[in-house]
TORNU-578280 format. One record per residue (C-alpha): chain; x negated, y negated, z negated. Coordinates in steps of 0.001 Angstrom, whole numbers, plus 500000, padded with zeros to 6 digits. Each point is the difference from the previous one (the first is absolute). Layout:
N
<node><ch>A</ch><c1>X</c1><c2>Y</c2><c3>Z</c3></node>
...
END
This chain:
310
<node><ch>A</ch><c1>914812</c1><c2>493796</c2><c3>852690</c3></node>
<node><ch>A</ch><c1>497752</c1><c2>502019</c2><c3>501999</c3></node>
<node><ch>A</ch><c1>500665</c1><c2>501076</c2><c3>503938</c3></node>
<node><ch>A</ch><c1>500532</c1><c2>503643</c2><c3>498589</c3></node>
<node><ch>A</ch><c1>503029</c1><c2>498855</c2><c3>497886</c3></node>
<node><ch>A</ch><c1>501710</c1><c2>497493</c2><c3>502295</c3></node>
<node><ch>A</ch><c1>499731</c1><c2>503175</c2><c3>502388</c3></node>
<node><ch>A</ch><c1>501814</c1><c2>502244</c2><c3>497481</c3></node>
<node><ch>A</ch><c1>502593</c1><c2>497443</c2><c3>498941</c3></node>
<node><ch>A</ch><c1>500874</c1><c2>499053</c2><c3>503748</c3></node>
<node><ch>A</ch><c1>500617</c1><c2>504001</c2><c3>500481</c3></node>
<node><ch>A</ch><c1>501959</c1><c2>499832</c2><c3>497425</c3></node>
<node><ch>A</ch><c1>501820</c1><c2>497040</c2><c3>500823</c3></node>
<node><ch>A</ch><c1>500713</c1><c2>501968</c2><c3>503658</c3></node>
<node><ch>A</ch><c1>501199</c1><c2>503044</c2><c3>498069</c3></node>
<node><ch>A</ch><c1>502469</c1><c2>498068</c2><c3>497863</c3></node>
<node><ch>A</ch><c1>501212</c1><c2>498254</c2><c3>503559</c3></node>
<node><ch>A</ch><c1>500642</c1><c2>503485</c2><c3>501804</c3></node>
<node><ch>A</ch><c1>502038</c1><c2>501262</c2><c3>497100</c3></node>
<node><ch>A</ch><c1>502004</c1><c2>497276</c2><c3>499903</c3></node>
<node><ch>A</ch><c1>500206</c1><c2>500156</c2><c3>503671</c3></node>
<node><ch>A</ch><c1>500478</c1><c2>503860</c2><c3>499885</c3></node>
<node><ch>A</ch><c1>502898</c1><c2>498909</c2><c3>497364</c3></node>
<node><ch>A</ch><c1>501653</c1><c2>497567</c2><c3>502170</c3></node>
<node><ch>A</ch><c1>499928</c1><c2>502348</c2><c3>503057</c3></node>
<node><ch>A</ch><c1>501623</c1><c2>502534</c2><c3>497709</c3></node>
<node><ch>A</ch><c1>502423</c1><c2>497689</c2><c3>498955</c3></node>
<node><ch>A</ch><c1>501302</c1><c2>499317</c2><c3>503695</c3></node>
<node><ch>A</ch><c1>500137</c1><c2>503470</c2><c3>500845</c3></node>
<node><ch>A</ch><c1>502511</c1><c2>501056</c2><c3>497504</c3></node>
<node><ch>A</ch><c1>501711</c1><c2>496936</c2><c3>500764</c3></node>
<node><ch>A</ch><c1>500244</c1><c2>500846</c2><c3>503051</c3></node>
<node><ch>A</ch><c1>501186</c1><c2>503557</c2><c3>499266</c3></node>
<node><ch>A</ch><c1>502888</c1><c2>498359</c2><c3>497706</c3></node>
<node><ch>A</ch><c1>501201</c1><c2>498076</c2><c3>502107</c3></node>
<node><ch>A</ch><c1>500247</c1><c2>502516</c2><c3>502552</c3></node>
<node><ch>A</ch><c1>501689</c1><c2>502208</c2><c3>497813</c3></node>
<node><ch>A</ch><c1>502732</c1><c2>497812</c2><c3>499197</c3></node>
<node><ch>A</ch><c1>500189</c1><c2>498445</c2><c3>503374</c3></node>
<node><ch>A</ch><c1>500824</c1><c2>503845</c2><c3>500931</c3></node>
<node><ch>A</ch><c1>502935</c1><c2>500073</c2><c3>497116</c3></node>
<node><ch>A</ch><c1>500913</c1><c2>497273</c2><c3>501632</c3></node>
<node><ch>A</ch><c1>499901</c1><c2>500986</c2><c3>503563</c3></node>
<node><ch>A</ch><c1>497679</c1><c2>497604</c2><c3>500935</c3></node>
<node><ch>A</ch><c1>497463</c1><c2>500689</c2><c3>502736</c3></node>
<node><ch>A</ch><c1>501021</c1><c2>503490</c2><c3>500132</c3></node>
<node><ch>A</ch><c1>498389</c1><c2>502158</c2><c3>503263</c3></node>
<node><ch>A</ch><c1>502798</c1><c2>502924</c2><c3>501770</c3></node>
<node><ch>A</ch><c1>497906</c1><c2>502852</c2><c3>498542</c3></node>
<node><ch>A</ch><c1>499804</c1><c2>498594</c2><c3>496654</c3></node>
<node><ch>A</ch><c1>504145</c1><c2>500931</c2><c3>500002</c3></node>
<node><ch>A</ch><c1>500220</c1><c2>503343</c2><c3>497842</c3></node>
<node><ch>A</ch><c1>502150</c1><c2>501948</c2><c3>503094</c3></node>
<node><ch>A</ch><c1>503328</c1><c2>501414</c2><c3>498480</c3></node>
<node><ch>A</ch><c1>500647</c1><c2>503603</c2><c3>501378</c3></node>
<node><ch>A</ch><c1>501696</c1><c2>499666</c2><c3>503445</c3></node>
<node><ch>A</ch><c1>497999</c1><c2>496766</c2><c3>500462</c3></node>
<node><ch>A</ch><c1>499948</c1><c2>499267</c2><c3>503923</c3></node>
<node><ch>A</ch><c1>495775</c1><c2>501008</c2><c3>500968</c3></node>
<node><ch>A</ch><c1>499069</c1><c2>496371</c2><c3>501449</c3></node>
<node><ch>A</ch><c1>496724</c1><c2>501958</c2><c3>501649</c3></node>
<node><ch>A</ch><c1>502487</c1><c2>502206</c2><c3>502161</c3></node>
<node><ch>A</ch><c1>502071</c1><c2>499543</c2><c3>503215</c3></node>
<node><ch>A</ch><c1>503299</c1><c2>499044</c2><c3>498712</c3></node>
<node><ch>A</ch><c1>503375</c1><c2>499341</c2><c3>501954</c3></node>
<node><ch>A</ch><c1>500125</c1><c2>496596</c2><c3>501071</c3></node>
<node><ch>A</ch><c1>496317</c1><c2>499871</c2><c3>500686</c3></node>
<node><ch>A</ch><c1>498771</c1><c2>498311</c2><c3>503711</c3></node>
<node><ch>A</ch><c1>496712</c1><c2>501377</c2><c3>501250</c3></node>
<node><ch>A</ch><c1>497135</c1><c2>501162</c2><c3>502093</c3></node>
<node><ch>A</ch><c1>499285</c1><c2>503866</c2><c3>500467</c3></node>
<node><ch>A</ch><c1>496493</c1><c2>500500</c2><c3>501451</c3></node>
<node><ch>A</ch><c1>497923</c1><c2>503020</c2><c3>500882</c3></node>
<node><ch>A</ch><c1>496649</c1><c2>500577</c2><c3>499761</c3></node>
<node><ch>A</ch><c1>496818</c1><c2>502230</c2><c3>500427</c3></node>
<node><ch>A</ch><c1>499840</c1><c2>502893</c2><c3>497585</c3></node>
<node><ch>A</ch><c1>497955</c1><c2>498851</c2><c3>496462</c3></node>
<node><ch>A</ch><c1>499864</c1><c2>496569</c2><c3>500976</c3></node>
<node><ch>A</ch><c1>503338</c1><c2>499111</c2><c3>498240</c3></node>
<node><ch>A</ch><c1>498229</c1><c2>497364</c2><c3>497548</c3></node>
<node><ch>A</ch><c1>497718</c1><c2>498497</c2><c3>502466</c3></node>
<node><ch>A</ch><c1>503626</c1><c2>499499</c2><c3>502470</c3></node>
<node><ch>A</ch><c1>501814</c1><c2>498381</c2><c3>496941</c3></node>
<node><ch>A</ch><c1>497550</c1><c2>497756</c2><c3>499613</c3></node>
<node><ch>A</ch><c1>499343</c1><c2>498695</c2><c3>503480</c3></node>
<node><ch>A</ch><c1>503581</c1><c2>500002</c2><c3>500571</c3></node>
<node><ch>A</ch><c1>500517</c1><c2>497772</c2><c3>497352</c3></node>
<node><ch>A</ch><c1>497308</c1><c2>497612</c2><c3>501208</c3></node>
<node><ch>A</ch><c1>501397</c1><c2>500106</c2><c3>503363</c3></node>
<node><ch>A</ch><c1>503537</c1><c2>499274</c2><c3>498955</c3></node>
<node><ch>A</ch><c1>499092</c1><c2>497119</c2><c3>497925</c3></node>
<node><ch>A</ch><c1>498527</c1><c2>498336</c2><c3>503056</c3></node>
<node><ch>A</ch><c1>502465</c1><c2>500864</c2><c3>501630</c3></node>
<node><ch>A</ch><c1>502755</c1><c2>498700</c2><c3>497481</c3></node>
<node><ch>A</ch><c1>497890</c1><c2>496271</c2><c3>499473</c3></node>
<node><ch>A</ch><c1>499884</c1><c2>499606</c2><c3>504218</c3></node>
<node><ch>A</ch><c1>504166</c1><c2>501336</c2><c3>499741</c3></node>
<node><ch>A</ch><c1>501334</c1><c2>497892</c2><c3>497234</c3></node>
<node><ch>A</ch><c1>496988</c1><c2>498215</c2><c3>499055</c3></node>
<node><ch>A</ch><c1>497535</c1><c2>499666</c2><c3>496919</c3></node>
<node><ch>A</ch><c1>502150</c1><c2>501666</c2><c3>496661</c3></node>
<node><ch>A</ch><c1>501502</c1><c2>497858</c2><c3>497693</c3></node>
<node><ch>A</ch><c1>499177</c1><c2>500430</c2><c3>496211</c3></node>
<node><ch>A</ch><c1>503182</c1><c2>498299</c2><c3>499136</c3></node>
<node><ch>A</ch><c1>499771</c1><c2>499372</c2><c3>495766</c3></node>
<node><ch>A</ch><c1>496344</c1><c2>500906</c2><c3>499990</c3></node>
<node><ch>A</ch><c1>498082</c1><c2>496438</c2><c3>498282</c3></node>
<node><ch>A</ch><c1>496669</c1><c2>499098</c2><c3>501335</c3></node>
<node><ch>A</ch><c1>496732</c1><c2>499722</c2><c3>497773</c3></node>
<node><ch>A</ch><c1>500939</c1><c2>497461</c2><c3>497467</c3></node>
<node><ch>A</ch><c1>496366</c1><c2>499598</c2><c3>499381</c3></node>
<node><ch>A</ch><c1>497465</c1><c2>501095</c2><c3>497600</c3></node>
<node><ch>A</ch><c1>500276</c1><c2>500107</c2><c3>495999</c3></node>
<node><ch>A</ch><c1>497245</c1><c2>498267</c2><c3>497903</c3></node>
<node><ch>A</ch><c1>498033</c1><c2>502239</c2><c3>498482</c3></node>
<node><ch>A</ch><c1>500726</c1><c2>501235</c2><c3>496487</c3></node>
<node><ch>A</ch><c1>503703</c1><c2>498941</c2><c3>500746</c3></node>
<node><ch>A</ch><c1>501428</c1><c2>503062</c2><c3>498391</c3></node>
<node><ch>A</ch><c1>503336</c1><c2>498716</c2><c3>499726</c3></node>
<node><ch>A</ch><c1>500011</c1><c2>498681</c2><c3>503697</c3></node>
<node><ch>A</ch><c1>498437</c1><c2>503217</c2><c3>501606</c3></node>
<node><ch>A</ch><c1>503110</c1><c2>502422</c2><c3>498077</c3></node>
<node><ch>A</ch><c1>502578</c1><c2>497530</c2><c3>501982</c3></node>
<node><ch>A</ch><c1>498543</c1><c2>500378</c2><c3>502710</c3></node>
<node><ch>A</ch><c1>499632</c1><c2>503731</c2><c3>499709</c3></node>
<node><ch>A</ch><c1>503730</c1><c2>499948</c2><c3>499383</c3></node>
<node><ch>A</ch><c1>500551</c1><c2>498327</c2><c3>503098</c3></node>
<node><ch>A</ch><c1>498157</c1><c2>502563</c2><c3>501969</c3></node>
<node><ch>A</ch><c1>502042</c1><c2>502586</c2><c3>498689</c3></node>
<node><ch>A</ch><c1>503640</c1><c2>498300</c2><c3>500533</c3></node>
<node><ch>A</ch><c1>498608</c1><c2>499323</c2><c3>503704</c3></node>
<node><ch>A</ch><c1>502723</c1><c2>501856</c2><c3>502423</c3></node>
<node><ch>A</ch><c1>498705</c1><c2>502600</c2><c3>501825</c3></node>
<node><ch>A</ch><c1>499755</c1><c2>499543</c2><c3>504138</c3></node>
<node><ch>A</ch><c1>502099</c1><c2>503275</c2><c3>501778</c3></node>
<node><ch>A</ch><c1>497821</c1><c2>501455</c2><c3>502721</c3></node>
<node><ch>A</ch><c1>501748</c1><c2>499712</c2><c3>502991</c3></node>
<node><ch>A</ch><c1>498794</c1><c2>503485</c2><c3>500540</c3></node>
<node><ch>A</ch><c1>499485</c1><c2>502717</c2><c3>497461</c3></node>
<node><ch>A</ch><c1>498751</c1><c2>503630</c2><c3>500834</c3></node>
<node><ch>A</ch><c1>501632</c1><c2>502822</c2><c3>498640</c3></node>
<node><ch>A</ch><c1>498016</c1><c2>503271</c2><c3>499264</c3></node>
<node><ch>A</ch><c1>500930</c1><c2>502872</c2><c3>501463</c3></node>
<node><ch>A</ch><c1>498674</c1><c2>503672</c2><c3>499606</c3></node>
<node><ch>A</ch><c1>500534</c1><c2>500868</c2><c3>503900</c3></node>
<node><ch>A</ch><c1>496825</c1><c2>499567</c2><c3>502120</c3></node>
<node><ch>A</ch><c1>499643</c1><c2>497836</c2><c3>502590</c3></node>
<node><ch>A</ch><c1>502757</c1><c2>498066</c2><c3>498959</c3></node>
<node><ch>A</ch><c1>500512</c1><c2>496531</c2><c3>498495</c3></node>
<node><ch>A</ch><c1>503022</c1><c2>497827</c2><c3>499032</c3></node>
<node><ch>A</ch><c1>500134</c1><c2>495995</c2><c3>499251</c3></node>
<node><ch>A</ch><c1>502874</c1><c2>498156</c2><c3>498547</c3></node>
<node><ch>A</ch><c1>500693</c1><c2>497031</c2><c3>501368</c3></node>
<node><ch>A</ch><c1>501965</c1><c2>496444</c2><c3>499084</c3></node>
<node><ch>A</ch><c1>501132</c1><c2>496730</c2><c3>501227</c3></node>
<node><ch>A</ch><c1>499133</c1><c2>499025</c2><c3>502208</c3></node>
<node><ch>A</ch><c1>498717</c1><c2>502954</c2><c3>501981</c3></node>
<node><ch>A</ch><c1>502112</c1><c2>501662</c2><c3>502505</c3></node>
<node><ch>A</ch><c1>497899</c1><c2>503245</c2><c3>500525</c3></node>
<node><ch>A</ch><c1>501670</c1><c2>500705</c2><c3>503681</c3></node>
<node><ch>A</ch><c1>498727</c1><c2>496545</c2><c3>501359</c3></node>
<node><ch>A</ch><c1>497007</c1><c2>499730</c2><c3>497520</c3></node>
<node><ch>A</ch><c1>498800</c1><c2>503488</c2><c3>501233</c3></node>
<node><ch>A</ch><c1>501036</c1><c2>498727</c2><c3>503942</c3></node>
<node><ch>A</ch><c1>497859</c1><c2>497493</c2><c3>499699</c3></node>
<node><ch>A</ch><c1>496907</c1><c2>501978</c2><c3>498810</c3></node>
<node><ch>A</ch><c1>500276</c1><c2>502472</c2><c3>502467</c3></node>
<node><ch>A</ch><c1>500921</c1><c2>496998</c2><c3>503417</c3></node>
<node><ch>A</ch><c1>496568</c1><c2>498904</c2><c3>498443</c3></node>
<node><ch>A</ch><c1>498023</c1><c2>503209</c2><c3>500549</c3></node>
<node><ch>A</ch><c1>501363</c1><c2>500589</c2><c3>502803</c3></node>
<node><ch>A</ch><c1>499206</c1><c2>496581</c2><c3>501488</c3></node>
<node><ch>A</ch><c1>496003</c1><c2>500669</c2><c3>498513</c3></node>
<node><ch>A</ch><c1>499778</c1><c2>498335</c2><c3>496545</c3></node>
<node><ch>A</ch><c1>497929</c1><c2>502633</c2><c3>498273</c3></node>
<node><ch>A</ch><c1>501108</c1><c2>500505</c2><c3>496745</c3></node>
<node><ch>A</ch><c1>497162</c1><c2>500127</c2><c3>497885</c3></node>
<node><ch>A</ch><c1>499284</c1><c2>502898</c2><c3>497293</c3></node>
<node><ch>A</ch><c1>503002</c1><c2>502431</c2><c3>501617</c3></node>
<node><ch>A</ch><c1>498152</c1><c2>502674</c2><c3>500765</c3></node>
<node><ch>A</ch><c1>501871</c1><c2>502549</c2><c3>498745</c3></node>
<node><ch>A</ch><c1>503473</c1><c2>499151</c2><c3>500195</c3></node>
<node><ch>A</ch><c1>502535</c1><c2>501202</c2><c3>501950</c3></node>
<node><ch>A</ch><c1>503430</c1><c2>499253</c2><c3>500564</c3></node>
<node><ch>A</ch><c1>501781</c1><c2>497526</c2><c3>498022</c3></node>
<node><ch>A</ch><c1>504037</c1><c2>500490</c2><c3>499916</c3></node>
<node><ch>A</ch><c1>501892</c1><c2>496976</c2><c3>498950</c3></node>
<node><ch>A</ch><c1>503060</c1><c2>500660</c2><c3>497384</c3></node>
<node><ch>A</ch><c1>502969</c1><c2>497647</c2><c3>499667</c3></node>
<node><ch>A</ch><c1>502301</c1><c2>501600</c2><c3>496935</c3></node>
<node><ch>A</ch><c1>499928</c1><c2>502878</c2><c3>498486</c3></node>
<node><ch>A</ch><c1>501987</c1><c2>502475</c2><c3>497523</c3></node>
<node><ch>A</ch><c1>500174</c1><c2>503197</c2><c3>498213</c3></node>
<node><ch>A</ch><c1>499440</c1><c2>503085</c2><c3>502428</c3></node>
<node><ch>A</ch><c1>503148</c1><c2>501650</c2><c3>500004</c3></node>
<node><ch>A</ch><c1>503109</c1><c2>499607</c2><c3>502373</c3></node>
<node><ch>A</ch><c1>501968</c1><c2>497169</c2><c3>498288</c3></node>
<node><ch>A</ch><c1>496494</c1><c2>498237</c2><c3>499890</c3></node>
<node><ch>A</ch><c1>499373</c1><c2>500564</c2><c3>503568</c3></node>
<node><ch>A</ch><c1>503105</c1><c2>498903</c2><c3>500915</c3></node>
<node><ch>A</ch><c1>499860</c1><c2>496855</c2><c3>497692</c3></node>
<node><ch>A</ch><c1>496616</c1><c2>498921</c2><c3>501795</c3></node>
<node><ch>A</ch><c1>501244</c1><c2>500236</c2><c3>503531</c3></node>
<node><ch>A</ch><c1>502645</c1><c2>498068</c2><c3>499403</c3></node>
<node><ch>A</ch><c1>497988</c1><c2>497094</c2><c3>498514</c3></node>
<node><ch>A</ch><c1>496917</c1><c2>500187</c2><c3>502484</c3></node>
<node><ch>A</ch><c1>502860</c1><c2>500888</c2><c3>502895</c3></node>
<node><ch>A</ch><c1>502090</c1><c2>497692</c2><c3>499980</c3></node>
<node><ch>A</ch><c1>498333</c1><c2>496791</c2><c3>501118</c3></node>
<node><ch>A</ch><c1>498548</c1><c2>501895</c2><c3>503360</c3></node>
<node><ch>A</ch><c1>503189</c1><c2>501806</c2><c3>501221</c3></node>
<node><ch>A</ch><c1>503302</c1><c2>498569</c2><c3>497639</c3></node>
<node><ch>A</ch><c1>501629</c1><c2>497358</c2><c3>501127</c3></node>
<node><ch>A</ch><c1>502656</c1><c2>498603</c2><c3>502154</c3></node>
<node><ch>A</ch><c1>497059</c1><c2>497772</c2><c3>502583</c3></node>
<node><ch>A</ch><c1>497728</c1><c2>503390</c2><c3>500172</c3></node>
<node><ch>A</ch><c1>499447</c1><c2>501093</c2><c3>503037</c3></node>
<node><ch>A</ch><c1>499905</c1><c2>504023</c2><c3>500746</c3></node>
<node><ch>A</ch><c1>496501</c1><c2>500781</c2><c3>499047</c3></node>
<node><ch>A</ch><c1>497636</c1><c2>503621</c2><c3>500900</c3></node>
<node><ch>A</ch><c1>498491</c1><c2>501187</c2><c3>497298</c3></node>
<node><ch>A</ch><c1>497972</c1><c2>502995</c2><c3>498752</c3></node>
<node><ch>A</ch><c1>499961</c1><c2>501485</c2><c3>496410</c3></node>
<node><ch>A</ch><c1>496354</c1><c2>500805</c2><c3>498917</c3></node>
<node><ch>A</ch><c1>500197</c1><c2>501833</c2><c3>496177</c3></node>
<node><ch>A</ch><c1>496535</c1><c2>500727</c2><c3>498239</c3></node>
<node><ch>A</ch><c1>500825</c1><c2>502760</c2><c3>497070</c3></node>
<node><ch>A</ch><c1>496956</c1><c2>500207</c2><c3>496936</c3></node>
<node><ch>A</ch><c1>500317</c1><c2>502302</c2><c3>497005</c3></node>
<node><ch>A</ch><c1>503983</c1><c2>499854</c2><c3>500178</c3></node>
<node><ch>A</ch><c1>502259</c1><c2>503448</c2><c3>500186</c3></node>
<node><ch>A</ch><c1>503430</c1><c2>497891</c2><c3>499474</c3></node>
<node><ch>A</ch><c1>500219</c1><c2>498568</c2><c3>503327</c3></node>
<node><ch>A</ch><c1>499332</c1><c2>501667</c2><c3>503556</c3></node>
<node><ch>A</ch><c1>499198</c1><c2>498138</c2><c3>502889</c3></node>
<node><ch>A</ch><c1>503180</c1><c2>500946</c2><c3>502078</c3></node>
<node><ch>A</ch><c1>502202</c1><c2>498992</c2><c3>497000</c3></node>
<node><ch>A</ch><c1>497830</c1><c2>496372</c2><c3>499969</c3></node>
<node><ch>A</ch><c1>500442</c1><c2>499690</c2><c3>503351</c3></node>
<node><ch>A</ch><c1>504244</c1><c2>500632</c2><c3>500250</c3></node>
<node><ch>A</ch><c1>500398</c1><c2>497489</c2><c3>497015</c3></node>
<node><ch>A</ch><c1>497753</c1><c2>497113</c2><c3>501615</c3></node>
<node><ch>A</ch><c1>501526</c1><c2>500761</c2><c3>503378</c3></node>
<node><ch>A</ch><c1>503578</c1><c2>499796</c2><c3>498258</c3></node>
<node><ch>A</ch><c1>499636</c1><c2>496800</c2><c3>498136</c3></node>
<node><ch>A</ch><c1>498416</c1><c2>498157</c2><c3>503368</c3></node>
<node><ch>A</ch><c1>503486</c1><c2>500822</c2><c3>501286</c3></node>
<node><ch>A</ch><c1>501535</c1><c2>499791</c2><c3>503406</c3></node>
<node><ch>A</ch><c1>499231</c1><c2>497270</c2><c3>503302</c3></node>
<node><ch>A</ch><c1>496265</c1><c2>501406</c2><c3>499406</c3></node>
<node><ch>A</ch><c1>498333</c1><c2>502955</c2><c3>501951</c3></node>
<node><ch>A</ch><c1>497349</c1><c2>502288</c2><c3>498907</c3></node>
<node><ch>A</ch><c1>496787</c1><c2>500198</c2><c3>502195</c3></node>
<node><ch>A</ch><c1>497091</c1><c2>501345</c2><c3>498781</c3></node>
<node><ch>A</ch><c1>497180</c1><c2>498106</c2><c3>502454</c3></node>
<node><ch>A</ch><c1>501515</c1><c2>496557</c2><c3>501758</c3></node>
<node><ch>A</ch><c1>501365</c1><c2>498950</c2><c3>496203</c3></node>
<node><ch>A</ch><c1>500637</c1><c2>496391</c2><c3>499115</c3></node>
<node><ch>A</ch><c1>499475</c1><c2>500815</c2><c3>496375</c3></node>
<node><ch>A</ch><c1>498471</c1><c2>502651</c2><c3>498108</c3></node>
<node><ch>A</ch><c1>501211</c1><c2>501162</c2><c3>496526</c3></node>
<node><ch>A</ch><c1>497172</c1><c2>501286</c2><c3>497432</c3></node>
<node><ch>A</ch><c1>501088</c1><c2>501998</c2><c3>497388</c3></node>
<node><ch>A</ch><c1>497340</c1><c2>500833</c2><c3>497242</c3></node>
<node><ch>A</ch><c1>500794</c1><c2>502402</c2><c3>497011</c3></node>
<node><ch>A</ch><c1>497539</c1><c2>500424</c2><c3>497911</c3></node>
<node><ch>A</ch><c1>501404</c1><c2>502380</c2><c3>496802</c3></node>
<node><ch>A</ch><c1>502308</c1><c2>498110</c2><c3>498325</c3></node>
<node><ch>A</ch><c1>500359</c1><c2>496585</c2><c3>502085</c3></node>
<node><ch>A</ch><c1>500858</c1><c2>499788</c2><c3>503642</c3></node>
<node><ch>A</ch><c1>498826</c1><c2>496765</c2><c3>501813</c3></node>
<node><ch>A</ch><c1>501572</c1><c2>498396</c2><c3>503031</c3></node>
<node><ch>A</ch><c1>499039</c1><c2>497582</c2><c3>503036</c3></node>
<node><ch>A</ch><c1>500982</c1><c2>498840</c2><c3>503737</c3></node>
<node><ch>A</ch><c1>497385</c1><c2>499296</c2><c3>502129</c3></node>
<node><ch>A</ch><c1>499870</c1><c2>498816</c2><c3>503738</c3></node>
<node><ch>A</ch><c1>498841</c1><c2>501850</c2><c3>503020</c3></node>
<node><ch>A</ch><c1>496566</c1><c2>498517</c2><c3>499549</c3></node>
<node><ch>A</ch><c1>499580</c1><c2>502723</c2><c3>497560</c3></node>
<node><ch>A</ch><c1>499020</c1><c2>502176</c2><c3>502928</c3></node>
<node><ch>A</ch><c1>497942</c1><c2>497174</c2><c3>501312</c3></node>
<node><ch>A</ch><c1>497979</c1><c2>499444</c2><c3>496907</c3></node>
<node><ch>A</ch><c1>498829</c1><c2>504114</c2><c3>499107</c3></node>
<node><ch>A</ch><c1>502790</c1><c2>500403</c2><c3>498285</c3></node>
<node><ch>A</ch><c1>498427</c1><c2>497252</c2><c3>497488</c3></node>
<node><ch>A</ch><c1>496918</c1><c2>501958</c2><c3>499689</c3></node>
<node><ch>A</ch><c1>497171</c1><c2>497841</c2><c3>498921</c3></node>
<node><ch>A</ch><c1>497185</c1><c2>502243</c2><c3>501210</c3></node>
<node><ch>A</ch><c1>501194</c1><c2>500649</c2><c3>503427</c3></node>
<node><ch>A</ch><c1>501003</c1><c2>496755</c2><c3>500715</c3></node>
<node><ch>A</ch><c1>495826</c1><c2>499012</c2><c3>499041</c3></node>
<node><ch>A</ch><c1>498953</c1><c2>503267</c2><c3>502797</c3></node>
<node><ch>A</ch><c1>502612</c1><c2>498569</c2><c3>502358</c3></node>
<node><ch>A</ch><c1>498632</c1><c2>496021</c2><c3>499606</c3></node>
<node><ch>A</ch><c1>496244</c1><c2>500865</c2><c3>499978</c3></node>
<node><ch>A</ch><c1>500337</c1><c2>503164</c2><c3>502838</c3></node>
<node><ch>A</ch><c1>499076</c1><c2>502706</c2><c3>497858</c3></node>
<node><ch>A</ch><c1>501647</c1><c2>503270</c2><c3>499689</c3></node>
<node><ch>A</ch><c1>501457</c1><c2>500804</c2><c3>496094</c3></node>
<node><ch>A</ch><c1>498735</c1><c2>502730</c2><c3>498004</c3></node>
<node><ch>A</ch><c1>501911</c1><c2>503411</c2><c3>499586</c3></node>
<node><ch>A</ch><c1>503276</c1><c2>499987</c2><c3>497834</c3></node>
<node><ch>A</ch><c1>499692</c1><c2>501485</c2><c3>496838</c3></node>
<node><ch>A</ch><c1>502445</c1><c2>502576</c2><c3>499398</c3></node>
<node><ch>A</ch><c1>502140</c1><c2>498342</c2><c3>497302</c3></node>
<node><ch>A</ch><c1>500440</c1><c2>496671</c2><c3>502385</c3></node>
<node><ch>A</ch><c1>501506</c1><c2>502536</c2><c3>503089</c3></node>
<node><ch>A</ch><c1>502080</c1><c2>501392</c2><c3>497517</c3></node>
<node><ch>A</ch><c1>501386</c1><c2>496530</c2><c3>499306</c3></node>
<node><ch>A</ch><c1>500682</c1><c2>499334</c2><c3>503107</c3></node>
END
């Protein structure tokens, strides 16, 4: 056989090995496909927005009653770039807090497949897909008001001492890196529907472990509401149910408080905290001027929708 044929019948020879290569690959990918289609029947390895919502379905991407979070503020069209450092910042924050997150239930590489394995590389595709999937610790929320930004949070992040602790360090010098343009951040510890039994259900939950109580002392305290996009609620009628359900033995004083209650409605929900009177001390847990006031440098100019907040 001459060099011209051994040539052609080696191509050849490669041609018939890539179709039956092409074949196999075929093969596993439809595999794959069916066994993904009746893992789903059988509500294996299903992901949240695979679930076909029923009408009324609770929105999972919205602020919701029973939610714990972290208001912030920001410069005007920088909302994306603030969600985004934010969430850097608060997951180095969270692994120094609570330490490194646990994947509890997630396997670790069992190791490579030998090639052309097709049964072998469908289980372990499987197994990929039943893997449980790790909740974020915290989860922005979009919003369609500028300059404005909302995380959920979860165990175990307490947002009034997580967001303490963030601001005693900016204040003390740590420079925060990638901040730039964010403002305040306003811890949340409950919140509920934005109308007057949901107010009152919320001050009674976030209330109660500051000022309830037969061991509590008499405490000062100030009331400090923050209305957005809301017409159902005024601020005097936020401010006579809060001051109602801290009840009597406490006294109202607007500047030498021991604790300060935030009240954030933002159109239908209405968030609640207590803070100390190291609110004051810290900016009012503003992250930019807390950086002027560490460094010596004077802040910029308010905008006009972060005066109107305050």
């Amino acid at each position: 056989m001459d060099n011209g044929s051994k040539k052609r019948k080696a191509d050849l020879d490669e041609q018939v090995k890539g179709g039956k290569n092409k074949r196999a690959r075929a093969s596993f990918f439809w595999a794959v496909q069916l066994r993904r289609i009746s893992g789903d029947c059988l509500g294996i390895g299903k992901k949240q927005w695979d679930v076909v919502r029923k009408e009324g379905a609770v929105d999972q991407r919205a602020i919701q009653p029973g939610d714990t979070g972290i208001w912030a503020t920001c410069a005007m069209k920088k909302e994306a770039k603030s969600v985004f450092d934010l969430q850097v910042l608060f997951q180095e924050y969270a692994t120094k807090l609570y330490g490194p997150e646990q994947r509890s239930g997630v396997a670790a590489d069992e190791g490579s497949v030998a090639e052309g394995d097709i049964e072998a590389e469908i289980d372990k595709e499987l197994a990929d897909i039943r893997k449980p999937i790790t909740k974020t610790l915290f989860a922005s929320v979009k919003l369609d008001t500028q300059c404005l930004i909302f995380f959920k949070t979860c165990h175990p992040v307490e947002p009034v001492n997580f967001i303490e602790r963030i601001c005693q360090d900016t204040a003390n010098g740590v420079q925060l890196q990638n901040c730039r343009y964010i403002k305040r951040l306003t811890p949340i510890t409950a919140t509920e529907k934005a109308n007057a039994k949901g107010l009152e259900a919320v001050a009674k939950q976030v209330l109660a472990p500051h000022f309830h109580g037969e061991e509590q002392a008499p405490k000062k305290f100030a009331i400090r509401p923050s209305i957005r996009n809301n017409q159902e609620l005024t601020r005097d009628e936020v401010i006579r149910t809060v001051a109602s359900i801290v009840g009597p033995g406490h006294k109202v004083d607007l500047h030498g408080y021991d604790l300060l209650i935030i009240v954030e409605i933002y159109k239908n929900v209405v968030g609640m905290s207590v803070v100390g009177s190291e609110f004051e001390k810290l900016k009012r847990f503003n992250l930019e001027e807390l950086r002027h006031t560490s460094d010596g440098t004077a802040p910029p100019p308010k905008s006009k929708e972060i005066l109107e907040d305050e």
